[in-house]
N, C-alpha and C positions, 0 to 999 in steps of 0.2 A: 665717525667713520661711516660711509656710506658704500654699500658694497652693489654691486649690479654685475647680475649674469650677463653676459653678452652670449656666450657659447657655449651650450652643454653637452652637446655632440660628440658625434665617435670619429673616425674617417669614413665610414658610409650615411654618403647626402642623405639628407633629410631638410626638407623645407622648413621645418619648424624647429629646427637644430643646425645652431651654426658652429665650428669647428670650436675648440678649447679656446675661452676669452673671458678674463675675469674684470672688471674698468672697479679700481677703489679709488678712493676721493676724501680727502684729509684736509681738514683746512685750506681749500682754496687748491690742495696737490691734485694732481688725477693722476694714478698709477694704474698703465696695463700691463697685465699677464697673461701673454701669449696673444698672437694676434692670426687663428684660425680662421681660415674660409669660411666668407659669410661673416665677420668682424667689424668690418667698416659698417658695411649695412646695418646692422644693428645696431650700433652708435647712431648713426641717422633715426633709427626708427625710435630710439630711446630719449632721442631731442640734445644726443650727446654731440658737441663738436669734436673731429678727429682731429683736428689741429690742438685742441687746450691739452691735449695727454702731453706728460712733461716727461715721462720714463716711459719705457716698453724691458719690461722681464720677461726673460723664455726661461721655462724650468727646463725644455729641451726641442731637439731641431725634429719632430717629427712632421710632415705635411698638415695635418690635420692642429699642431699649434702654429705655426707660421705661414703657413699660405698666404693671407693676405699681407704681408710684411712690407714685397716692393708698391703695391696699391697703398698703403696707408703711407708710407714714406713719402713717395712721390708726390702723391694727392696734396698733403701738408707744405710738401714745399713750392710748388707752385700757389698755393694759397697764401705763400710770406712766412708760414709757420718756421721758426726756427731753433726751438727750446727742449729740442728730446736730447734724452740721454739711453742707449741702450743696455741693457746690462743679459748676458748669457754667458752660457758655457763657453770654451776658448780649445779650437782654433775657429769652432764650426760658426761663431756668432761674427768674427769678422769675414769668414769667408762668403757666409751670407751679404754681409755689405759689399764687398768686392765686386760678389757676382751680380750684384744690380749695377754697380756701375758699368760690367762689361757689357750683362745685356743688354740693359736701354741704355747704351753711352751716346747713339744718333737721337733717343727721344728724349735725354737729358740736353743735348745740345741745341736740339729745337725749341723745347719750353725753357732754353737759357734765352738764345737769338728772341724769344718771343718776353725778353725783361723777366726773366724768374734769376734771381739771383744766384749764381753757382757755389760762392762761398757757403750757402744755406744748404746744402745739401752734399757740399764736400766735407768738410767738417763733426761730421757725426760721432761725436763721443761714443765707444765701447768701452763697458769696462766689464773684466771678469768673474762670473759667477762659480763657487766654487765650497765647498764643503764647510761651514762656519762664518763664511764670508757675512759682512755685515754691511747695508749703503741707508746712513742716513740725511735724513735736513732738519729743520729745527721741528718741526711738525710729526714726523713720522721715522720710523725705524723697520728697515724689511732687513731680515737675516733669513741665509740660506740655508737647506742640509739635503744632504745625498739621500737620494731614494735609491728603491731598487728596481730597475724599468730595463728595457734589452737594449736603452744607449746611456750614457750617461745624463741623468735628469737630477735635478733641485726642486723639494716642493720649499716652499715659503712663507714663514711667520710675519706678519705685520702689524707692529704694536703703532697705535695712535699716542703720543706722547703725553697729552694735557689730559687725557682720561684712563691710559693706562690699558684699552682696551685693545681684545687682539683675534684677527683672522686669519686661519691658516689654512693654505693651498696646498694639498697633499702634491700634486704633480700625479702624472700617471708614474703608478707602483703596485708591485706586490705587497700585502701585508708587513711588516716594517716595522723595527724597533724606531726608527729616526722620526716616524709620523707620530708615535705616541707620546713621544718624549717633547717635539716641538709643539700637538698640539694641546698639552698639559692644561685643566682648567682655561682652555681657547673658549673666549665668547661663540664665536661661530667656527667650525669645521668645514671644507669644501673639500670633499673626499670621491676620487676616481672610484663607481662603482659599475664597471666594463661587466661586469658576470652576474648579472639581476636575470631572474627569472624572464621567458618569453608570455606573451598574454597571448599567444595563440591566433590574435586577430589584429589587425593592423590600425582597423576604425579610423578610415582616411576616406579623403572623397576618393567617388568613382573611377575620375580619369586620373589618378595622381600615381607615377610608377609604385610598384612595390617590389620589394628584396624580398623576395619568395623564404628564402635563405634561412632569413631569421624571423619567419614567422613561429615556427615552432619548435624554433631552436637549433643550436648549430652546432655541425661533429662533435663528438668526442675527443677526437683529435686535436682539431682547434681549439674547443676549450678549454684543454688541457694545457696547449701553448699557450693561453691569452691567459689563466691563470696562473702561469709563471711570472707575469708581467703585470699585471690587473689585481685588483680585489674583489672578490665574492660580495654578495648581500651579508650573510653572514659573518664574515670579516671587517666590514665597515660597523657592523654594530660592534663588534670586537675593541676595534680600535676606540669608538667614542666610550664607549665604557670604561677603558685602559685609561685613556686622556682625561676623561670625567669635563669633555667639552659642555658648551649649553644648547650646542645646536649645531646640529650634524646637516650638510647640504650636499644631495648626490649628486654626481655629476659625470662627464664622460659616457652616457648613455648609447649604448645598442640601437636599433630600432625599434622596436614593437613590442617596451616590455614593463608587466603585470604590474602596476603600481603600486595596487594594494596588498600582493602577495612579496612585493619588495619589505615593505614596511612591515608586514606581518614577520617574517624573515629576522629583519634589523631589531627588531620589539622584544625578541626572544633572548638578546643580549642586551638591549641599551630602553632604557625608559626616559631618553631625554625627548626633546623638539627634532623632531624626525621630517626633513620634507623634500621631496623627488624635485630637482633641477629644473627650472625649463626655461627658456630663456627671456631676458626682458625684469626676471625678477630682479626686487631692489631692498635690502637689507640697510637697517643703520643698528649699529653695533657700537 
């Protein structure tokens, strides 16, 4: 099993962070999870074709995991690609597909009139993700379970069949009986950690914008809300301890924040393999 960051990002841009995007790769499978702004790109930059992903999973419909959705559909199918299968939550994952066809239905009709074949992109298997729910093929097994997030989300266990080995995708959540229990003795952990400390200084070039915001941290208030939804530094080490994972990977990142004092944080609970998200990384598990 081969795991690759594509997006470790929050909903605030960042060049060096592209929206929630996980690409795993199983004998010859390519399974993605969630397909955030800034997604396709980093499959290019990664040497990844967008066309070979055979599934796309959403643990849930927030902007910052599916943004790029109608780009990576489209793109595919004017290129012949025609072997995805989607899998989300229900109603909002077929409504997703729907409303591609309403919007671009003149730019689907034009890249058809220009030989793109329509049966290739009307055709789109959905099928539903949902609390236990299990979708295998002979190579790989992904099972779902309810987190706790302000819509309804699914994080995700992925066992490799011929080795037995297994990743799991926390999904953005609050700390969670459901993540400690799927990621039980998990090879690898990819755990939403929204509430890591700020580093105070941005350490970007010159001309590059900055979110002033979260430089040195943001309301009370807010974090107060995003802790309803999100996980602490100190909860992520919580969790991997609970799990007794082998290796904890953060992810869902803020802007501007302390690395070292994440990890220091997480170390006070969890003595495993500890290491801060960024995107491009490529694990084999």
């Amino acid at each position: 099993m081969e795991v690759t960051l594509l997006g470790t990002g929050s909903p605030v841009p960042l060049p060096n962070r592209a929206g929630s995007s996980v690409l795993i790769e199983i004998g010859g499978n390519r399974l993605l999870f969630d397909c955030g702004p800034g997604s396709m790109h980093r499959m290019v930059e990664n040497g990844i074709t967008p066309g070979s992903i055979d599934a796309l999973f959403f643990t849930h419909h927030h902007i910052d995991h599916n943004a790029d959705f109608y780009y990576f559909v489209i793109t595919n199918w004017t290129r012949g690609e025609d072997e995805l299968s989607i899998f989300g939550p229900q109603p909002t994952t077929d409504t997703l597909l729907s409303s591609m066809y309403e919007i671009y239905e003149e730019d689907i009709e034009y890249r058809t009139s220009a030989r793109s074949d329509p049966e290739m992109i009307e055709n789109i298997p959905t099928h539903e993700v949902k609390d236990e729910a299990t979708f295998s093929a002979t190579e790989w097994t992904v099972e779902a379970f309810a987190v706790e997030h302000s819509i309804e989300t699914y994080g995700f266990m992925i066992t490799e069949e011929s080795t037995g080995s297994t990743t799991v995708i926390s999904g953005d959540t609050k700390k969670t009986d459901s993540v400690i229990q799927a990621a039980n003795n998990a090879d690898l952990l990819i755990q939403d950690c929204s509430i890591a400390p700020p580093s105070g200084d941005p350490q970007r070039p010159e001309d590059e914008f900055v979110w002033d915001n979260y430089i040195t941290g943001i309301s009370t208030n807010k974090k107060d809300r995003i802790a309803e939804v999100h996980c602490t530094a100190e909860q992520c080490g919580e969790i991997a301890t609970q799990s007794d994972v082998d290796t904890l990977v953060l992810t869902h990142l803020l802007p501007y924040r302390d690395k070292n004092s994440t990890k220091e944080i997480i170390q006070t609970a969890y003595d495993g393999n500890i290491i801060i998200g960024e995107d491009g990384m490529v694990f084999s598990v």
